[in-house]
BALUMBA-989582 format. One record per residue (C-alpha): residue number from 1; residue in one letter; x, y, z. Coordinates in steps of 0.02 Angstrom, whole numbers, plus 50000, padded with zeros to 5 digits. Layout:
<atoms>
<atom><seq>NUM</seq><type>A</type><east>X</east><north>Y</north><up>Z</up></atom>
...
</atoms>
This chain:
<atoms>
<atom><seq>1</seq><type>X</type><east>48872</east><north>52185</north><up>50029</up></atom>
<atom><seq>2</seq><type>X</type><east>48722</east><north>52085</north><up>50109</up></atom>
<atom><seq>3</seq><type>X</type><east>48736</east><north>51896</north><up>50144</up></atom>
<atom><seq>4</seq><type>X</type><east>48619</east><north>51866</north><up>50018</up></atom>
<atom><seq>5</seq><type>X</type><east>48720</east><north>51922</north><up>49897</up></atom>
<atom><seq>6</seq><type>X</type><east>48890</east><north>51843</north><up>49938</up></atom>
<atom><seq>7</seq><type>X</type><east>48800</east><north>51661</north><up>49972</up></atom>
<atom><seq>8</seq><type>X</type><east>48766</east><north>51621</north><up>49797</up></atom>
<atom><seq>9</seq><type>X</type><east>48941</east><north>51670</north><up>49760</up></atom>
<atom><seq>10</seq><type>X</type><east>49029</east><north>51562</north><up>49909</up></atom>
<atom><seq>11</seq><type>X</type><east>48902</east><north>51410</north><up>49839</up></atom>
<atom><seq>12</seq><type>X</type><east>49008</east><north>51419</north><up>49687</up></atom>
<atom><seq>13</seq><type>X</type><east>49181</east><north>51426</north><up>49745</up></atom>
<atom><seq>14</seq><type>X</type><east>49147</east><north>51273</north><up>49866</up></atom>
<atom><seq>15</seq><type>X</type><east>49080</east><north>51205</north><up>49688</up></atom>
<atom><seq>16</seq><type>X</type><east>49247</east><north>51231</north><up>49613</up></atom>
<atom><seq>17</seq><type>X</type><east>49328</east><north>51176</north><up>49752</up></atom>
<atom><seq>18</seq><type>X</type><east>49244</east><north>50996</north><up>49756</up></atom>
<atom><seq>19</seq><type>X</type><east>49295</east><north>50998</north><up>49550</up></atom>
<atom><seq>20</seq><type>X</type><east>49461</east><north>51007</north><up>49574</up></atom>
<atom><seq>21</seq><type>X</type><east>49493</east><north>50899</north><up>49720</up></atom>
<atom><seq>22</seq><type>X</type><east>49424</east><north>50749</north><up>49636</up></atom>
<atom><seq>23</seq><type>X</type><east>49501</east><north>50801</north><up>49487</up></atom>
<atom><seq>24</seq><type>X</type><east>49669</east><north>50784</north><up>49534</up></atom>
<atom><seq>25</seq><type>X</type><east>49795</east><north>50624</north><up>49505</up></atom>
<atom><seq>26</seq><type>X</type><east>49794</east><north>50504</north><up>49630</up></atom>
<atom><seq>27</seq><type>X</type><east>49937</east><north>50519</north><up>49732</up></atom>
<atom><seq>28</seq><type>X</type><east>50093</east><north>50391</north><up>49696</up></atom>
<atom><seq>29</seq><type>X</type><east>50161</east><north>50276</north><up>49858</up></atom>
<atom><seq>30</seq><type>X</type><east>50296</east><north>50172</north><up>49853</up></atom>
<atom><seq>31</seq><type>X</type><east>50241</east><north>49970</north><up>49894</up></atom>
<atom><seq>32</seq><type>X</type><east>50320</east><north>49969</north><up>50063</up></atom>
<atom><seq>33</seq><type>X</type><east>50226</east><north>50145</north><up>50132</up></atom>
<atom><seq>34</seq><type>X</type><east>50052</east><north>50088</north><up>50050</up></atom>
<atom><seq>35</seq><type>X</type><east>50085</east><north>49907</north><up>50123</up></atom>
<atom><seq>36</seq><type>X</type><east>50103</east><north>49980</north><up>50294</up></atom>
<atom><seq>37</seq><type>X</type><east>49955</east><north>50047</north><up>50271</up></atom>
<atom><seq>38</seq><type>X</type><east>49852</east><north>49907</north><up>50245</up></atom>
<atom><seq>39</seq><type>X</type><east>49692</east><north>49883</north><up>50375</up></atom>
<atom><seq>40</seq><type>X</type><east>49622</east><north>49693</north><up>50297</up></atom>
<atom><seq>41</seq><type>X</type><east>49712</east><north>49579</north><up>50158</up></atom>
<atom><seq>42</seq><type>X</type><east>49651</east><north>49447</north><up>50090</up></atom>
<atom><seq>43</seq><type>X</type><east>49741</east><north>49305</north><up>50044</up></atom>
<atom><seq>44</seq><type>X</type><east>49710</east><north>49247</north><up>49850</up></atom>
<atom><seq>45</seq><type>X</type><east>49664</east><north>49056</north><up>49835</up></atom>
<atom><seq>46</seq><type>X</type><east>49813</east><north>48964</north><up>49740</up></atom>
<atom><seq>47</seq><type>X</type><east>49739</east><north>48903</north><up>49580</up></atom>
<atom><seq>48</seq><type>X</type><east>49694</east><north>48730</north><up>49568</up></atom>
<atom><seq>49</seq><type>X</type><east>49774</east><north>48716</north><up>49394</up></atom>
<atom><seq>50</seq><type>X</type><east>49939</east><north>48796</north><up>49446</up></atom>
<atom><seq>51</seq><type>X</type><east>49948</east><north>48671</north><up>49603</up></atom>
<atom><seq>52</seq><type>X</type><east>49911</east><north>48540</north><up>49501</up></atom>
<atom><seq>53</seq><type>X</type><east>50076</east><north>48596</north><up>49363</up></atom>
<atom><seq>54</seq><type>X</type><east>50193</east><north>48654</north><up>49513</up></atom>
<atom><seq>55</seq><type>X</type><east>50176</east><north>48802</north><up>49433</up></atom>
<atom><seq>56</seq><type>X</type><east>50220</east><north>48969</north><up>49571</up></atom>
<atom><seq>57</seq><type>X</type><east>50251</east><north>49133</north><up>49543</up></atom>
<atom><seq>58</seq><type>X</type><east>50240</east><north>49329</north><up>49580</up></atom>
<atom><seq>59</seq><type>X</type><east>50111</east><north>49450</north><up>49523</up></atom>
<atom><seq>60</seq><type>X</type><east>50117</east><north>49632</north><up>49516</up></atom>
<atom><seq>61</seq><type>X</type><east>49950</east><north>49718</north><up>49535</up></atom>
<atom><seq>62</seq><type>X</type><east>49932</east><north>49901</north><up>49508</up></atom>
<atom><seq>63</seq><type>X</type><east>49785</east><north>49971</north><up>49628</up></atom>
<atom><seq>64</seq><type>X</type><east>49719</east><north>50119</north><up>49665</up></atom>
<atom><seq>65</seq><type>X</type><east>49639</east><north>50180</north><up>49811</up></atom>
<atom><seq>66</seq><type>X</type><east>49485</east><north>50300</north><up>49854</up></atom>
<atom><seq>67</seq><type>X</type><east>49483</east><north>50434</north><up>49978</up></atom>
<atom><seq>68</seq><type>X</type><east>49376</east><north>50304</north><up>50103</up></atom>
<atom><seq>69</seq><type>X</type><east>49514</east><north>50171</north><up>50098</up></atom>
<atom><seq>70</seq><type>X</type><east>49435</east><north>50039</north><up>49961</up></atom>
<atom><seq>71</seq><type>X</type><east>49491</east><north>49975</north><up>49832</up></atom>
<atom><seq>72</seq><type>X</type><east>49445</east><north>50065</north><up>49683</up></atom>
<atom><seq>73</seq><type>X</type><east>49531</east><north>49981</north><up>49524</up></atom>
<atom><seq>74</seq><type>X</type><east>49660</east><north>49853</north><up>49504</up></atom>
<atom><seq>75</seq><type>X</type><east>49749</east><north>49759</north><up>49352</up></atom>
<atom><seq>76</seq><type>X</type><east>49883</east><north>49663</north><up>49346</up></atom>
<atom><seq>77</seq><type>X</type><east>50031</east><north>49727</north><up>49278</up></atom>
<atom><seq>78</seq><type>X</type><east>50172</east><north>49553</north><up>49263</up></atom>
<atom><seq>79</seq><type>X</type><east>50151</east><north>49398</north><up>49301</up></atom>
<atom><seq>80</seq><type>X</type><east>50089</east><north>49220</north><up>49247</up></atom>
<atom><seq>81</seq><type>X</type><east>49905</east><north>49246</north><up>49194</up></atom>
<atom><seq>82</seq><type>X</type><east>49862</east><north>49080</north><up>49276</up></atom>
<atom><seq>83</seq><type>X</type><east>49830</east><north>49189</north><up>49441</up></atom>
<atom><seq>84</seq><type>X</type><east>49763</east><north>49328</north><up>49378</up></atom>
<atom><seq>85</seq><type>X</type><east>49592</east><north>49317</north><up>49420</up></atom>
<atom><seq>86</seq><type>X</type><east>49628</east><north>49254</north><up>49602</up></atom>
<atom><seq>87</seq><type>X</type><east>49749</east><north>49404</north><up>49644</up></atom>
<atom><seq>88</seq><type>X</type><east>49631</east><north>49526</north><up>49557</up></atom>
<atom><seq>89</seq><type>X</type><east>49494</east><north>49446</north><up>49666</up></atom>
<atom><seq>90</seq><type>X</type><east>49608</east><north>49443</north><up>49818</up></atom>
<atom><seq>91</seq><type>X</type><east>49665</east><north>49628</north><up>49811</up></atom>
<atom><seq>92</seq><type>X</type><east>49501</east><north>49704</north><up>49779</up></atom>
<atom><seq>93</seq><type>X</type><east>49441</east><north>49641</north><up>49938</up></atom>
<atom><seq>94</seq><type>X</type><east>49570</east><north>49740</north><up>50027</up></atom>
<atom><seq>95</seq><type>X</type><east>49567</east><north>49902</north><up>50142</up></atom>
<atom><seq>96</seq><type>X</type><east>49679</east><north>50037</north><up>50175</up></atom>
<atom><seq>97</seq><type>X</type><east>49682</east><north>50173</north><up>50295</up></atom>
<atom><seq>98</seq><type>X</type><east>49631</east><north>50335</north><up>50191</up></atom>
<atom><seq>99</seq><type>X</type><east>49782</east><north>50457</north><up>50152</up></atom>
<atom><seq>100</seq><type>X</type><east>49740</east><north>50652</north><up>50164</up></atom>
<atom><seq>101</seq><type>X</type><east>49869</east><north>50791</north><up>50078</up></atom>
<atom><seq>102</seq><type>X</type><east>49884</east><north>50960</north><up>50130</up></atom>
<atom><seq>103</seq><type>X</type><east>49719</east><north>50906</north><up>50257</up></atom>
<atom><seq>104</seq><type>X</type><east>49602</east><north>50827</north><up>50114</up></atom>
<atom><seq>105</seq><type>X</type><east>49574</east><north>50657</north><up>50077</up></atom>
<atom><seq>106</seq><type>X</type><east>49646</east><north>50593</north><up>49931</up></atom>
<atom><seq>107</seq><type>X</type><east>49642</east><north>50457</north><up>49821</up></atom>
<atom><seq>108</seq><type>X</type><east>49824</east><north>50351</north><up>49789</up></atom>
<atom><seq>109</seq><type>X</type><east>49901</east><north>50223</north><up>49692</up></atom>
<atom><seq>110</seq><type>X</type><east>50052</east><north>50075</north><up>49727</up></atom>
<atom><seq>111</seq><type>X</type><east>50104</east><north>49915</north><up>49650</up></atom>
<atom><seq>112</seq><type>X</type><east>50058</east><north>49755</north><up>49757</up></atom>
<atom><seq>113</seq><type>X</type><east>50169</east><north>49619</north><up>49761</up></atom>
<atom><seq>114</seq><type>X</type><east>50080</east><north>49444</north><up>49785</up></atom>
<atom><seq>115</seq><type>X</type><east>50191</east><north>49272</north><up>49785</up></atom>
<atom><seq>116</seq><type>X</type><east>50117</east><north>49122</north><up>49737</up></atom>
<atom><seq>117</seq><type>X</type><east>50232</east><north>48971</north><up>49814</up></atom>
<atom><seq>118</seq><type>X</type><east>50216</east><north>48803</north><up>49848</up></atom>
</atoms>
């Protein structure tokens, strides 16, 4: 068999093979391992209102990471809805270092924590 022939046939496996990589789940890491990976945070502004009522709290975000390290998608999960939009904000700023499995980059999910106190 030439090279000509087997090229058109190695184009499509590395096809497939790009498919189902970013077809796959994003990986699940506990807070404390995805924390420690954390390369910039941003701190979320406390909300003028809430200062204003003494009102503090926790949020729990749900994020999920891309392959590069960025934030790709976040929403909050608990929490008073009065910082919402601040952690949201916050969080989607931040960077990770990118995780790889079995040598490939992949994408992964945790649960950020952020406490809003006085």
């Amino acid at each position: 068999m030439s090279i000509k022939n087997v090229m058109p046939w190695v184009l499509i496996l590395a096809v497939f093979a790009l498919v189902s990589v970013s077809a796959q789940e994003p990986m699940s890491l506990a807070t404390a391992t995805a924390m420690a990976r954390v390369t910039k945070k941003v701190a979320p502004d406390y909300p003028a209102a809430a200062r204003q009522l003494n009102v503090s709290g926790q949020q729990e975000i749900s994020v999920t990471v891309g392959v590069s390290g960025d934030v790709e998608e976040a929403k909050v999960l608990k929490g008073n809805a009065m910082f919402s939009a601040n952690s949201l904000s916050a969080v989607r700023q931040w960077k990770f270092t990118p995780l790889a499995k079995d040598g490939a980059p992949t994408k992964f999910t945790t649960v950020v924590v952020i406490n809003y106190q006085k």
